[in-house]
C-alpha positions in Angstrom: 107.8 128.6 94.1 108.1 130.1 97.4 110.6 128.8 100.3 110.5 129.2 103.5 112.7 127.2 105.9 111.7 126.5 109.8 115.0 127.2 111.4 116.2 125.8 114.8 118.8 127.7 115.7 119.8 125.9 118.9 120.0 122.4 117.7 121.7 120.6 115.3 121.2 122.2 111.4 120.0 118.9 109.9 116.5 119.4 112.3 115.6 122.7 110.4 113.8 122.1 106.9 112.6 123.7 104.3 109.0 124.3 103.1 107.7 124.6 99.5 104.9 126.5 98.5 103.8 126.7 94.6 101.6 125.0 91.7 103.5 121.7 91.0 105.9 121.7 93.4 105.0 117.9 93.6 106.4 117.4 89.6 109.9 118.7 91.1 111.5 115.4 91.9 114.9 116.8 92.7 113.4 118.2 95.7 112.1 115.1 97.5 115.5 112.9 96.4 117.4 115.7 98.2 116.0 114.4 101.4 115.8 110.5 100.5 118.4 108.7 102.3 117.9 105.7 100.0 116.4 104.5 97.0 113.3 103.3 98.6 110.7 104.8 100.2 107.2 104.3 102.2 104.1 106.3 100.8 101.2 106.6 103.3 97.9 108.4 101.9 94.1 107.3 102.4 91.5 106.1 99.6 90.3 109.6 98.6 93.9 111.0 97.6 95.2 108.1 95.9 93.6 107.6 93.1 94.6 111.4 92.6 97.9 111.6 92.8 99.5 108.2 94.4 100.3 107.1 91.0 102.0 110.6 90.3 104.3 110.6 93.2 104.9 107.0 92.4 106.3 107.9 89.3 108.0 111.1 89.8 110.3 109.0 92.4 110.4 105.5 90.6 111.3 107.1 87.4 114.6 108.3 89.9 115.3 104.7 90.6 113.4 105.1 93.6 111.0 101.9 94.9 108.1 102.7 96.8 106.0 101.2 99.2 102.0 102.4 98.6 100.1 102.3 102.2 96.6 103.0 101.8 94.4 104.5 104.9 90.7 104.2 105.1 89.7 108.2 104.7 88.2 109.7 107.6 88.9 111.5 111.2 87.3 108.5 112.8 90.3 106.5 111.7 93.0 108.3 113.5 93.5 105.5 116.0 95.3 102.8 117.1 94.1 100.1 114.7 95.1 102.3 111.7 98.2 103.5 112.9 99.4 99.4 113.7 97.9 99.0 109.9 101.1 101.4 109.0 103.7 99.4 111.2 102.0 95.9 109.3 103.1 96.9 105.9 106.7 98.5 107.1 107.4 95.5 108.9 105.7 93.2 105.9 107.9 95.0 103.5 110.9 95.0 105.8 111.3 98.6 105.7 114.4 99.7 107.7 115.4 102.6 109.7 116.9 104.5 106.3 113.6 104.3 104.6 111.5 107.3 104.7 107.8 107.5 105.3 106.2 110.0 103.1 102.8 111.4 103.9 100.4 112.3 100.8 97.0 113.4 102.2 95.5 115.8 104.7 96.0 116.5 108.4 94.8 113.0 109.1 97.1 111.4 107.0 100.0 113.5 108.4 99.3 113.0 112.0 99.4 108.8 111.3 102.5 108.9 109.3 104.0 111.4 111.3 103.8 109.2 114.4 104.5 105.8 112.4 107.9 107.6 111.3 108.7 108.5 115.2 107.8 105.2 116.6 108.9 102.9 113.8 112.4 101.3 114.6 112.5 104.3 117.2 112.7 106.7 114.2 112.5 106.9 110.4 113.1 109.8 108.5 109.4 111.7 107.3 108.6 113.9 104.4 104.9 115.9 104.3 103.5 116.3 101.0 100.2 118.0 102.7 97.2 118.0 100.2 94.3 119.8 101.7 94.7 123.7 102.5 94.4 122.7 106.5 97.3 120.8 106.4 99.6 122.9 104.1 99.0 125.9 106.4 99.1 124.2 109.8 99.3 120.4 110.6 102.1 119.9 108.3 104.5 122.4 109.7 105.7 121.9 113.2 106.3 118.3 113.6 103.5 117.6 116.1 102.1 113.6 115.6 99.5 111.5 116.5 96.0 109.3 116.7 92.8 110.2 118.6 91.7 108.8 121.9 87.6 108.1 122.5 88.4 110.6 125.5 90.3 113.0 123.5 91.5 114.7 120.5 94.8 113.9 119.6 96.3 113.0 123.4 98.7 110.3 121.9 101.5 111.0 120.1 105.0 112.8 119.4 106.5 115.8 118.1 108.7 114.7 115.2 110.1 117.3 112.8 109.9 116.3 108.8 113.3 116.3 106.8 110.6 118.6 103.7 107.2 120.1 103.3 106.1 120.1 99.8 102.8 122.3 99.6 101.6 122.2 96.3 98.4 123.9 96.0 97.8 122.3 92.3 96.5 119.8 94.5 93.4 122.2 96.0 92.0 121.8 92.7 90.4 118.9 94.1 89.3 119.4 97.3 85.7 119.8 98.2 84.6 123.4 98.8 83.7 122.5 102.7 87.7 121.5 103.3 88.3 124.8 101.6 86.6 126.5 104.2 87.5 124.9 107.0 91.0 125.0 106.1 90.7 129.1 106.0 89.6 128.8 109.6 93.0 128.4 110.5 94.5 130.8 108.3 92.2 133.8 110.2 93.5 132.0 113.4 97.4 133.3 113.2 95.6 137.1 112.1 93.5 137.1 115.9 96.7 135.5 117.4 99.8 137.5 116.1 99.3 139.2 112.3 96.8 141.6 112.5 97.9 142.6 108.9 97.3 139.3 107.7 93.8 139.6 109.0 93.5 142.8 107.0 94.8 141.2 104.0 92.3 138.5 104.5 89.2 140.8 104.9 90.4 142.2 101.5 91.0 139.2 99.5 88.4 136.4 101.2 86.5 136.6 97.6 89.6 135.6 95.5 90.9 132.5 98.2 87.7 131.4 97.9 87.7 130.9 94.4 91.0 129.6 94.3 93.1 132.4 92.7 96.5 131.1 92.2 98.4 133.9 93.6 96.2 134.4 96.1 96.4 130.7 97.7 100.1 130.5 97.7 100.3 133.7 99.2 98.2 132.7 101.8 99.6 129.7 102.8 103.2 131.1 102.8 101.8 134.1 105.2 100.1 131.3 108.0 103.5 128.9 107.1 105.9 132.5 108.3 103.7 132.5 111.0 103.7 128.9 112.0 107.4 128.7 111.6 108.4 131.4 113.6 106.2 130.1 116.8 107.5 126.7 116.2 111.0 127.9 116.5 111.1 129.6 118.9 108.8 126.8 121.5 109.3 123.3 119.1 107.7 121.4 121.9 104.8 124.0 123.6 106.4 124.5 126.6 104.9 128.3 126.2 104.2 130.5 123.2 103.2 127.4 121.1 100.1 127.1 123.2 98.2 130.4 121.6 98.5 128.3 118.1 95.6 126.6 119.6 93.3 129.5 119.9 89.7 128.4 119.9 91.1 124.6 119.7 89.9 123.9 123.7 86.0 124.5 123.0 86.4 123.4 119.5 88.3 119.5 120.4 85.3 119.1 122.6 83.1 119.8 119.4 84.7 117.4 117.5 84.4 114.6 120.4 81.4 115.6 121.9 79.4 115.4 118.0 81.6 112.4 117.1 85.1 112.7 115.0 84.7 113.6 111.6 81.0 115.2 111.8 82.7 118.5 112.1 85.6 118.9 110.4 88.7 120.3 112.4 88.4 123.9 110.8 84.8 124.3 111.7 85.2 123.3 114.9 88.0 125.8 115.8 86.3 128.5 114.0 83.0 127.4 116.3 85.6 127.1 119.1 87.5 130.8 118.5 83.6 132.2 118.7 83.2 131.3 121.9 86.8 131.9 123.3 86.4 135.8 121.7 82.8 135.7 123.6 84.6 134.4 126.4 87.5 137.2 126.2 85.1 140.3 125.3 83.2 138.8 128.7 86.4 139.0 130.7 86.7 142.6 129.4 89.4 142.1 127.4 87.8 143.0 123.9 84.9 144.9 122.3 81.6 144.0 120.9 83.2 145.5 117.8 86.1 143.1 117.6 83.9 140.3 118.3 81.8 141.4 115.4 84.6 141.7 113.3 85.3 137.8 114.0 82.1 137.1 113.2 82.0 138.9 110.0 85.2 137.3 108.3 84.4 133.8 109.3 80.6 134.9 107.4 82.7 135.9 104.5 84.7 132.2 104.6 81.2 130.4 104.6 81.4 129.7 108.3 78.8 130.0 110.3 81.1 129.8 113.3 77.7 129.2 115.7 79.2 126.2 118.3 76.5 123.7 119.2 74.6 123.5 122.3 76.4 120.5 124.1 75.6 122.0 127.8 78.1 123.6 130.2 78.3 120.1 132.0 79.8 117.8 128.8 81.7 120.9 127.7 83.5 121.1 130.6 83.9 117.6 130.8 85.8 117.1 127.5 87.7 120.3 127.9 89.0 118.9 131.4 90.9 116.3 129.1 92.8 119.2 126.6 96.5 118.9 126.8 96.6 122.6 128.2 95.3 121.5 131.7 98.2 122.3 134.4 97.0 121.2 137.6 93.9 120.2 137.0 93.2 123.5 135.6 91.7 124.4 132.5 93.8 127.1 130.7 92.1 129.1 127.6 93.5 130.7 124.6 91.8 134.6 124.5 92.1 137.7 123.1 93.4 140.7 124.6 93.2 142.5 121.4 92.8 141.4 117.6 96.4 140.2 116.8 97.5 139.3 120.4 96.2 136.0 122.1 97.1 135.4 125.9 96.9 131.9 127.9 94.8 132.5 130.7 94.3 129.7 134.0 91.8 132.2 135.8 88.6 132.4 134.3 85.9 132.4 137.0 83.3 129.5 136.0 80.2 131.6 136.4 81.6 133.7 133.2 82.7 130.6 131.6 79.3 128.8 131.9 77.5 131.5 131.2 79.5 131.9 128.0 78.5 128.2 127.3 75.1 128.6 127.4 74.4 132.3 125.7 76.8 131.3 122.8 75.8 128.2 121.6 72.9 127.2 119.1 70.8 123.9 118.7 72.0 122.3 116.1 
């Protein structure tokens, strides 16, 4: 088992936490009761994961004396909304949950990003454990603390940042998940290469072949690299106030994807990887990179079985749903590029001709 804690060194100790990385981290019940307040607990998954392993988590903690309280999501991104999240606060309140019971989220990103902003909002704060079970989430929605539901105007515009008290990333449970999630969950993993770890990109170009097959070794050191990375962004901008912001590289064009097609068509990972396309496009058209570097993106999101090719929306709706990301600042749009491969730079001064024509020259019919 790997551990890497996310350390913030200017608050109070008890907000840093620790993250787990191995095959059957999720067996190890000593770990979660070290962060269970009391013997009772909330579990919040969706129908997919819990007839996999609800009834293990179940009893791993009841066999500790610990009672648990099964919540169980419809699957799906379309269901990141208000109507599920108040589904949540019905069976807390119904089971009289209190402020010492802690909610514990057993699924993907979805999953996370409900419970996540249940445990901020409920009683004005319960305490939140990620047991992340898609590769997406172990490597970046589960570390950070950011929470929240889906508006029909935009991608994840309501919510919280809300720290967890433990990450358990137990990649025993990738076994399961469809080869598609897979992939999309690697598109995030290149992401901190072309942000800040050109190494890591290296390493990735090397050993694409063996993560995609699911070597052991080669998944758990893959998630610990992207969880290093994540962690030390995190800590040093918890709330994104600055540096934080270049996690979302390719995440402008590629929320408007997800809107603009309908949530859930394209899954978060192919839309970022469509998304990063167009912002390296966009920064090799701003003279910031080379053809060669843009071909290189191409070329490992080809070896991840992503075609990366965003859809042809128009410049008009693109701009449209990218006027609602949470990186506008005075009614300006602000993109994530790349000034070289391994360091990404927030720009608020792209001209709109290069922009446009960026939109319309990159972009396929689907």
């Amino acid at each position: 088992m790997q551990t890497i804690t996310v350390d913030f060194a200017s608050t109070p100790s008890e907000r840093s936490y620790p993250i787990h990385i191995g095959n059957g981290v999720l067996s190890h019940s000593e770990i979660i009761l070290d962060h269970l307040p009391r013997k009772r607990a909330a579990i919040v998954t969706n129908t997919t994961v819990a007839p996999l392993y609800m009834e293990k988590l179940r009893s791993v903690l009841e066999g500790q004396g610990v009672a648990t309280v099964p919540i169980v999501l419809p699957d799906g991104e379309e269901h990141k909304n208000w109507r599920t999240l108040n589904s949540i606060f019905d069976a807390l309140l119904g089971h009289r949950c209190e402020r010492s019971t802690p909610i514990i989220a057993l699924g993907g990103g979805v999953v996370g990003d409900l419970a996540g902003f249940a445990a901020a909002t409920y009683l004005r704060g319960v305490p939140f454990i990620q047991i992340p079970t898609t590769l997406l989430a172990q490597v970046d929605s589960s570390v950070g603390g950011k929470t929240g539901i889906n508006h029909p105007l935009g991608k994840n515009m309501i919510g919280a940042f809300y720290q967890p008290r433990v990450v358990l990333a137990d990649t025993a449970t990738l076994d399961t998940l469809p080869e598609r999630e897979l992939r999309a969950g690697i598109a995030e993993i290149i992401k901190y290469g072309l942000i800040r770890d050109p190494g890591f990109l290296e390493w990735l170009e090397q050993n694409m072949a063996k993560l995609l097959i699911r070597d052991a070794d080669v998944l758990v050191e893959a998630i610990r690299r992207s969880c290093v990375n994540k962690a030390e962004v995190v800590q040093a901008d918890e709330r994104e106030s600055g540096g934080r912001a270049l996690l979302n590289l390719g995440h402008t064009f590629g929320h408007a994807i997800e809107n603009a097609m309908g949530y859930g068509v394209w899954l978060h990972g192919e839309a970022v990887a469509a998304g990063t396309m167009l912002a390296a496009e966009l920064s090799r058209r701003m003279g910031m990179i080379g053809e060669a570097e843009v071909e290189r993106i191409r070329k490992i999101y080809a070896q991840a079985g992503l075609s990366a090719i965003a859809p042809a929306l128009g410049p008009e709706t693109y701009l449209r749903l990218m006027g609602l990301d949470k990186k506008v600042e005075g009614g300006n749009m602000r993109f994530i590029l790349l000034r070289h491969i391994g360091e990404a730079v927030l720009h608020s001064d792209v001209p709109a001709d290069i922009l446009t024509e960026t939109l319309v020259e990159c972009t396929a019919n689907a």
